[in-house]
C-alpha positions as CSV (number, residue, x, y, z in Angstrom):
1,X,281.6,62.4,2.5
2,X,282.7,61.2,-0.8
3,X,280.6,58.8,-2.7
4,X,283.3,56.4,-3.5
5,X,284.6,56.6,-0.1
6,X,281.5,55.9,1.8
7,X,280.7,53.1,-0.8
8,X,283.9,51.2,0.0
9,X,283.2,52.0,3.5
10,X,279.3,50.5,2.8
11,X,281.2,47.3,0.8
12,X,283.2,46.7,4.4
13,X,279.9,47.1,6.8
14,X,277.9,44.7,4.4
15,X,280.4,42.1,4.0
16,X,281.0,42.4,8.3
17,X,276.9,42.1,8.7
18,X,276.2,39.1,6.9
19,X,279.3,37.3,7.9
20,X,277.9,37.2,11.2
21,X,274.8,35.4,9.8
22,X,272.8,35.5,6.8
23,X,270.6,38.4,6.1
24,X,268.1,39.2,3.2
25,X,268.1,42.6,1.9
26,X,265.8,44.7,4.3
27,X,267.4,42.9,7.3
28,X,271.0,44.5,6.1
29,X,269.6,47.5,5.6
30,X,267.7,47.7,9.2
31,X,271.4,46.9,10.3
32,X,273.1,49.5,8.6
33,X,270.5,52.0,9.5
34,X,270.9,51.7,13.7
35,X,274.4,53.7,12.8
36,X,274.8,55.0,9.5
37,X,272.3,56.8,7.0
38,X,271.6,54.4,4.2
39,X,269.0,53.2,2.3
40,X,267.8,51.1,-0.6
41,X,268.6,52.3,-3.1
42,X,272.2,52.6,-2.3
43,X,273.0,49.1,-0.3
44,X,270.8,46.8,-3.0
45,X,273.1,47.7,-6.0
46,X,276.6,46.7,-3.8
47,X,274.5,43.5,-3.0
48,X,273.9,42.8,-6.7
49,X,277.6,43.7,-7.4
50,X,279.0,41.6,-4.7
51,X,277.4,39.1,-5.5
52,X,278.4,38.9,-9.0
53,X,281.8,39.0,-7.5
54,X,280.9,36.2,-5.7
55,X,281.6,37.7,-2.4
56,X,278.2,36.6,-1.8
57,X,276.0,33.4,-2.4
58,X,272.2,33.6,-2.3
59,X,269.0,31.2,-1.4
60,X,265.3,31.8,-1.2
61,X,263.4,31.0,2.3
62,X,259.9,31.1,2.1
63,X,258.0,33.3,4.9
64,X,254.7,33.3,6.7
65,X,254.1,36.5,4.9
66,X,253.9,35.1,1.0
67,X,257.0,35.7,-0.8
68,X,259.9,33.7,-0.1
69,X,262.8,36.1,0.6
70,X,266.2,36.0,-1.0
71,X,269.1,35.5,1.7
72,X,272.8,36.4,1.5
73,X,275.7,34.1,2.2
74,X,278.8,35.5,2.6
75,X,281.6,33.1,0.8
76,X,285.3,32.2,1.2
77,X,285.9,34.9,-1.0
78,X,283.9,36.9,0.5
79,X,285.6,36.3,4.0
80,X,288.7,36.9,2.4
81,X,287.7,40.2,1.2
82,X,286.0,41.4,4.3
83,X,289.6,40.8,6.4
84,X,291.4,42.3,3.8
85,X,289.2,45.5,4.2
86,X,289.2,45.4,7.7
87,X,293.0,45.5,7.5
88,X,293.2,48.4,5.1
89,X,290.4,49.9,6.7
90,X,292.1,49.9,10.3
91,X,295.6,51.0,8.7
92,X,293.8,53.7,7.6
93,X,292.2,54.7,10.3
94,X,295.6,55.1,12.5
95,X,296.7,57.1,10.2
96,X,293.8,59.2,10.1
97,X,294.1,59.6,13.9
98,X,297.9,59.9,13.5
99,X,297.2,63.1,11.6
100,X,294.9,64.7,13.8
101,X,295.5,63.2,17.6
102,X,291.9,61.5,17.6
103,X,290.3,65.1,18.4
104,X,287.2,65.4,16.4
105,X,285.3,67.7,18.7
106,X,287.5,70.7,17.6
């Protein structure tokens, strides 16, 4: 798959994730990685760049474990762009299975 492509798809899952509740940065990956192969180095960098977008807030919890962890918050921005991508994303997708009848087994 394209690396753009599956990086704008990445954006969408991590923005859906943590809007269902806040996640540090191993817990999003452990989520990603039940259903699509990611790791690291690839969803840590779109944290860092959504949150400088402010699609994200962040806060430190402290664990049992020693160092606190540092949690994402998605924002009203961040909410905004996540139904905007899900909009796109399912436009897209109906016309992806438009174009081929939903057959992928072929």
């Amino acid at each position: 798959m394209n690396t753009q492509l599956k990086k704008g798809i990445l954006e969408m899952c991590i923005l859906y994730v943590i809007n269902e509740k806040d996640m540090y940065g191993f817990e999003v990956i452990e989520r990603l990685a039940k259903d699509i192969d990611v790791n690291e180095n690839t969803i840590y960098p779109i944290l860092r760049r959504l949150t400088a977008q402010h699609l994200f807030k962040t806060y430190e919890k402290q664990t049992s474990l020693g160092a606190p962890r540092k949690y994402y918050q998605i924002t009203e921005e961040g909410k905004q762009r996540l139904n905007e991508s899900l909009d796109e994303w399912k436009s897209f997708l109906e016309g992806v299975f438009n174009i081929v009848g939903g057959h992928f087994n072929e």
